[in-house]
N, C-alpha and C positions, 0 to 999 in steps of 0.2 A: 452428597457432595460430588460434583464433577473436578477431575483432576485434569489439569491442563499445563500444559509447556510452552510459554509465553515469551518471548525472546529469552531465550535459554534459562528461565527460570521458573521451577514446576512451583504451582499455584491449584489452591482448592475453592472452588467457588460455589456458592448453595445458590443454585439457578434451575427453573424448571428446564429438563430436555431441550423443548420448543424455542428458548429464547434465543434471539438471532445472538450471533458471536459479538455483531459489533456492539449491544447492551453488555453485553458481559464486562468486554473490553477497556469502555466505555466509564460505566456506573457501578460495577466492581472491581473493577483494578485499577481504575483512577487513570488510565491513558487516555486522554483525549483529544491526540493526535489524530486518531482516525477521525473521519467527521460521519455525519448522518447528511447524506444530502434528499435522493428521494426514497428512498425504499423500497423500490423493487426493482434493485439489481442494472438499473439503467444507467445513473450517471458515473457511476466507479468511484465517490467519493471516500465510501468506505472500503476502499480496497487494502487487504492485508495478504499476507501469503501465508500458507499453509501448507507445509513441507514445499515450499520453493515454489507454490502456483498462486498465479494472481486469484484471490477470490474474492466475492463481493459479501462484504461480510453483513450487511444486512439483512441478508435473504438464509445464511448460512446457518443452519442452528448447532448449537454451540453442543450438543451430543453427537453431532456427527464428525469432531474432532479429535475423539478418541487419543490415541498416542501421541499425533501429527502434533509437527511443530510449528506454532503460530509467531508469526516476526510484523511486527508492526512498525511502525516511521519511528519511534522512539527510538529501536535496534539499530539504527542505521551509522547514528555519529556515535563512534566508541572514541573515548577518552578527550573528550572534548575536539575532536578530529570529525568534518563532515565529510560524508562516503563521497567518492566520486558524481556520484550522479548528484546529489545535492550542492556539489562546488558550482557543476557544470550548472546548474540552475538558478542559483546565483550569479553567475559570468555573463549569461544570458540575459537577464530579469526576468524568468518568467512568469512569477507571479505579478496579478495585479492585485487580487480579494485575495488571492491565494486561499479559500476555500476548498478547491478540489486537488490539490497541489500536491498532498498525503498521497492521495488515493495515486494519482497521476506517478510520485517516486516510484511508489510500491511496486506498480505493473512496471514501470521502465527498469526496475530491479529485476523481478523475473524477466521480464525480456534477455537483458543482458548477459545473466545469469546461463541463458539457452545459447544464445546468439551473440556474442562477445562483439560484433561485427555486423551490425543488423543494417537491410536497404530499407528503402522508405515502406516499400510494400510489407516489410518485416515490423516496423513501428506503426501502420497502419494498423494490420493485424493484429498486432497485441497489447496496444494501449488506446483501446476504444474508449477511454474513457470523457466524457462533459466537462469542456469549461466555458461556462457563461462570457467569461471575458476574452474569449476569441485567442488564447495566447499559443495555440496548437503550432504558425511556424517557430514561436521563440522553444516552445517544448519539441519540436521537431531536431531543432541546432543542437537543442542542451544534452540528445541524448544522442546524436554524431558526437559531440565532444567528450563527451565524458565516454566512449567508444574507444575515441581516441588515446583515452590519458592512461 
């Protein structure tokens, strides 16, 4: 059994070593907010944070999470309340498929989380992540705004 701390809640899951985090995530804990988009680490669909770094949980295997504490999109609206950055992404509209939109909060979460105040070359850098539907200035605004709030 691996022992895991899942948005602030310890969880044991019978997973071999090897298996990426976001199966874990996924197919035994029943979150499936993260998505699966390619699998190796490119499009950032499965981005979750792990002790407060964007990481792509695909490629991540779920033994090298030892203590670290894993926060996925589910963590984000506490008490029926969405976090900042999820307002500001609605304000916006940035989703269209909203597929890669998880992954996309996650890293603007750690971004902020560093950089409360970040320029474009700061959002550049830290939210590389792929979206097919081109929505990268509406996700550009949404994470000035929510900067802002």
């Amino acid at each position: 059994m691996i022992q895991l701390t899942v948005n602030g809640k310890k969880q044991s899951v019978d997973a071999d070593p090897a298996t990426p985090l976001l199966w874990v995530i996924r197919e035994q804990l029943g979150m499936t907010g993260t998505k699966y988009g390619c699998g190796i680490a490119q499009c950032g669909s499965c981005t979750v944070l792990v002790n407060g770094e964007a990481v792509r949980s695909c490629v991540y295997p779920v033994s090298a999470v030892g203590k670290q504490k894993v926060e996925t999109i589910e963590s984000l609206e506490q008490k029926g309340e969405l976090s900042k950055i999820q307002k500001a992404w609605v304000e916006n509209e940035v989703p269209q498929c909203g597929y890669c939109q998880s992954g996309m909060i996650m890293a603007t979460t750690a971004l902020l989380r560093k950089k409360p105040k970040p320029t474009d070359a700061d959002i550049d850098a830290a939210v590389t992540n792929i979206c097919r539907c081109g929505t990268f200035q509406e996700v550009r605004a949404a994470i000035h705004m929510a900067a802002k709030a």
